[in-house]
N, C-alpha and C positions, 0 to 999 in steps of 0.2 A: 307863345310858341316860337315865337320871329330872335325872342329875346334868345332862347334853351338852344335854335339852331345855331346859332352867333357864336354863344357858348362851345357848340361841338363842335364848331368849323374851329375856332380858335384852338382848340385841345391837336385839333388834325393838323395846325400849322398854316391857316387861312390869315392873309395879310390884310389889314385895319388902317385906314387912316386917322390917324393920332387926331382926336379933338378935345381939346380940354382936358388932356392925358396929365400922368404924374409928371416928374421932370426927369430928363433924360440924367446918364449919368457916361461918360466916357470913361472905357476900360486902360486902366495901367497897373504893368507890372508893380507890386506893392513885397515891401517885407513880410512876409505870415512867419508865423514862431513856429518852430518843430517844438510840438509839446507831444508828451506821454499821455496819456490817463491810465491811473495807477488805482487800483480800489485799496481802499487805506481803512482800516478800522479804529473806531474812536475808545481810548481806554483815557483810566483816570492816571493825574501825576502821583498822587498819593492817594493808594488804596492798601488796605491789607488785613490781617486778623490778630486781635487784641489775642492771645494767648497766659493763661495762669503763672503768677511764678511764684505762690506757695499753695499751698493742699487746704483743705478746707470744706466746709459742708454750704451750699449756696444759700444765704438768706433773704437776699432780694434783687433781684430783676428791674433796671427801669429805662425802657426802650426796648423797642420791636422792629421787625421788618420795615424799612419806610418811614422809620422818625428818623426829623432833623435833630443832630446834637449841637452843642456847640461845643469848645476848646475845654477842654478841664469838666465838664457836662459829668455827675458821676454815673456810672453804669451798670455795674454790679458789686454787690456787696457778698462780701464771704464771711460765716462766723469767724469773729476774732478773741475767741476767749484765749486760747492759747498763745495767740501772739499777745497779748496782752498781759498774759502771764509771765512770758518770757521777758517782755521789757521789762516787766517790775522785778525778776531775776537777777538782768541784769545790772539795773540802776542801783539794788544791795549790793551786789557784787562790787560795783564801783566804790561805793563809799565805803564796802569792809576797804578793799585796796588804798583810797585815799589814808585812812584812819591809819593803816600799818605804816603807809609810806612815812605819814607825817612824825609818827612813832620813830622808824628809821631817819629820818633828815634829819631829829632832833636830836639824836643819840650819838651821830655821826659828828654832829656840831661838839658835840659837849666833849666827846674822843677827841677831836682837831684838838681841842684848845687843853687837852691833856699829854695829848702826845709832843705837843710842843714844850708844856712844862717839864717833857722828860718822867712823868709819872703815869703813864700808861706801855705797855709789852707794842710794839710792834704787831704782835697775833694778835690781839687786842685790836687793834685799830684797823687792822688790815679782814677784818672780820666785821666790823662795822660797815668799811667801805662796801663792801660786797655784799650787805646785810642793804644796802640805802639803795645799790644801783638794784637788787631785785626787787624790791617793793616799787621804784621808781616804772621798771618794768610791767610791774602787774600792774600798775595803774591804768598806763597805756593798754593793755590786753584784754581788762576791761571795759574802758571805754570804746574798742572795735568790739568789744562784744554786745556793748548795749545800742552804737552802730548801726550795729548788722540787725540785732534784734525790734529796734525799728522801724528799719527797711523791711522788717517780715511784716510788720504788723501795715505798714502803708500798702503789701502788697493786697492785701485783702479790701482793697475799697481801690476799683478800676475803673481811671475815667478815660474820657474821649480823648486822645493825643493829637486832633485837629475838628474842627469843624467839617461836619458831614452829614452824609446817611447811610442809614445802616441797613446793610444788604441781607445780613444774616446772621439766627441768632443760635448758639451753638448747644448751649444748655438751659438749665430749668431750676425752678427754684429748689431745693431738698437735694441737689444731685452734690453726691462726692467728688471733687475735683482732684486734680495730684498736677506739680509744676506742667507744662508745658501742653497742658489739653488747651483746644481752642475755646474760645469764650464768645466770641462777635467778631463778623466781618464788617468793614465799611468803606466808602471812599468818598474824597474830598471831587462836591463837583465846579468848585472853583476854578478850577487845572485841570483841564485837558489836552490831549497829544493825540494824533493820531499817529501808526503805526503799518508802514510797507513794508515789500521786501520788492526792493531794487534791483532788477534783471543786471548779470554781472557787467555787457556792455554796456550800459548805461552809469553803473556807480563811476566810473571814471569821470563820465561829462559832470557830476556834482560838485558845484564851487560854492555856493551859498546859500541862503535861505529865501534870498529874490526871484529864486528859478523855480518856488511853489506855489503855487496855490489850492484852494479847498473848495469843494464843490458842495454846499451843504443847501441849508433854505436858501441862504444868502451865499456870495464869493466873500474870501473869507483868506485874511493874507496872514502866513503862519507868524508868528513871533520870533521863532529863531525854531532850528536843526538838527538834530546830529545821524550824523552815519558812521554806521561800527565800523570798528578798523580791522572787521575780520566778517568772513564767507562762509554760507550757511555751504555746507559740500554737497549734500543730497539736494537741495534745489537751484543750485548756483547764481543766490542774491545774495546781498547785503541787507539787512534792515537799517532803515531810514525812520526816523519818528520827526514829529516837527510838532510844537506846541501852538496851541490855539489862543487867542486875545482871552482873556477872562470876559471881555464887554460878549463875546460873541458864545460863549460856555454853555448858556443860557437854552441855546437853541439848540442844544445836543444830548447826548446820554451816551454811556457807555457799552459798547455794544455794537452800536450803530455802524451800517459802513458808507462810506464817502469816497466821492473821486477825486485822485490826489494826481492834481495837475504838473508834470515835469516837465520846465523847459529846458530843453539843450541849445536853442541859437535861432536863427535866421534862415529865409532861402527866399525868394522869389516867386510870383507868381502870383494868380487873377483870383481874389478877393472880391465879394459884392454884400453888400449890407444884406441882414437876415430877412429885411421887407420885399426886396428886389426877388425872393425867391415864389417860388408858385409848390405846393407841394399838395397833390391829389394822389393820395393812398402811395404807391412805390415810386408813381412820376414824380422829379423833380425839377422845374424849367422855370426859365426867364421871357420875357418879352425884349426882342433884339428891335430897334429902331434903324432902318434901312431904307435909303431913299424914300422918307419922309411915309413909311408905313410900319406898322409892329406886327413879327409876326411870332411866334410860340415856338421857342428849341427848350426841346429838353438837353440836361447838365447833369454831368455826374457832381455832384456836390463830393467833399472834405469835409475839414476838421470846421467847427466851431470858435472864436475867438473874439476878445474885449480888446477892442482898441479906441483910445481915448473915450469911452465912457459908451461906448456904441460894435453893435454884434455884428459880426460879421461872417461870412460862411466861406471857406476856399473852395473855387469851381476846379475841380480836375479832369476835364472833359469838358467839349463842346462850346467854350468863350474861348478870347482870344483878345491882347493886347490888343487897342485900336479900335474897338466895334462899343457900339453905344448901344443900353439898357435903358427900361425904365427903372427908376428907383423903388417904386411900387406897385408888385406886382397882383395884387387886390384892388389897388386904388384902378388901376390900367383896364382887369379885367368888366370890372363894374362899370366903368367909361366904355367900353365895348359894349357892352351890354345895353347901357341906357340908347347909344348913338343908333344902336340898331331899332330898338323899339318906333 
């Protein structure tokens, strides 16, 4: 009971003399950062949907919601009888064309070396020429056509375009597709950014990427930036994205939202390590060391901040350059407590 009254004398601001107390800490004006906290959402650097780009009846399916793929991974297969008909189309086509051409190149030759003898017409030769550049011609027109025809038949077998997962899946096996339907959504969780929008007085103070940080499991230092060079008008920000380490990817999802730390500079002012603090439900206070006793003021506490590897909290009320704390304000209370017992 001698201990619990100690306790609520101390709460009421009852002065202690220091025995085997934490170590004092003398109060001086310090640089604190003017930071923002900005709630930032995490999206991926490449995400999107794999869409059709020939028609087709779906033959097979291989991946669902939540499988990993990898690069090139194939995905869906479409019947390919008709592309495959069309390439063999074309590849006749090609060698009817070779076949004429070589007919014309040769005929042309044999004209050259008559019309130099003086025993061929002029219309004669001048008919040949024009007979060799259109065959030459179609050869060309079929080879874009067998090309193209191809390209139709590789579009029918859809792979992964990066390593990822896949979000969503848009069709089913037997279903008729036609160019430009959706087929699978996915994204790469590799590469992640997160995404703000930067209050318009604020976009000004941004100069580089050393003025963020990420609040996530861990703190969490962007990789690099960018801010658009243009104003959302209906909410008057900027967006701001800032990409994430891949080492740090790991611990995130897309979705998710984080606090996206802005610093704009410096100012002045009373700082005390996060231990030094006392925090009982809405109280917030220190133990002041005064004429060689400690007594309980409550502080309106500030912002939060990492300097040199250690937290610390800005007092904006009730400290004051010059006045000595304890550094710990648990270790203090519990030294109260025993010395009374």
């Amino acid at each position: 009971m001698q201990a619990r009254g100690l306790l609520i004398g101390a709460a009421l601001g009852v002065f202690f003399t220091p025995q085997a107390m934490a170590a004092d800490l003398l109060l001086a004006d310090v640089a604190i950062p003017s930071v923002y906290a900005l709630e930032a959402r995490v999206e991926p650097v490449n995400s999107g949907t794999i869409s059709a780009q020939t028609s087709g009846v779906i033959r097979a399916v291989h991946g669902d919601v939540n499988d990993r793929v990898n690069q090139g991974d194939l995905l869906i297969e479409i019947d390919d009888t008709q592309a495959r008909a069309e390439v063999a189309q074309a590849d006749a086509a090609l060698a009817q064309a070779r076949a004429l051409n070589d007919d014309a190149q040769a005929l042309l030759k044999r004209n050259t070396r008559l019309q130099k003898q003086g025993t061929l017409s002029e219309g004669e030769y001048d008919r040949s020429v024009a007979q060799a550049g259109s065959t030459a011609a179609s050869v060309a027109a079929a080879r874009a056509a067998l090309t193209q025809a191809q390209a139709q038949l590789s579009y029918t077998r859809v792979s992964a375009p990066y390593a990822g997962i896949i979000t969503a899946r848009h069709v089913e096996v037997g279903e008729l597709i036609n160019p430009g339907q959706p087929l699978m959504s996915g994204y790469s969780p590799t590469k992640l950014r997160v995404v703000t929008d930067l209050p318009q007085r604020l976009a000004s103070q941004f100069n580089d990427v050393s003025q963020l940080s990420i609040s996530g499991p861990s703190d969490i230092a962007p990789e690099s930036a960018t801010l658009f060079p243009y104003e959302n008008p209906q909410q008057h920000s900027v967006r701001l994205r800032a990409t994430i380490p891949a080492d740090a990817s790991d611990q995130l999802m897309p979705g998710q939202w984080l606090k996206l730390t802005f610093r704009t500079g410096e100012r002045q002012g009373v700082a005390i390590p996060e231990s030094a603090l006392l925090t009982r439900g809405e109280m917030t206070a220190v133990y002041v060391h005064d004429q060689g006793k400690y007594s309980l003021r409550q502080v309106r506490a500030g912002q939060r901040f990492q300097q040199e590897g250690a937290s610390y909290i800005e007092i904006l009320a009730g400290l004051r350059s010059g006045e000595t704390i304890s550094d710990d304000a648990l270790m203090t209370l519990q030294d109260i407590a025993t010395a009374g017992e």
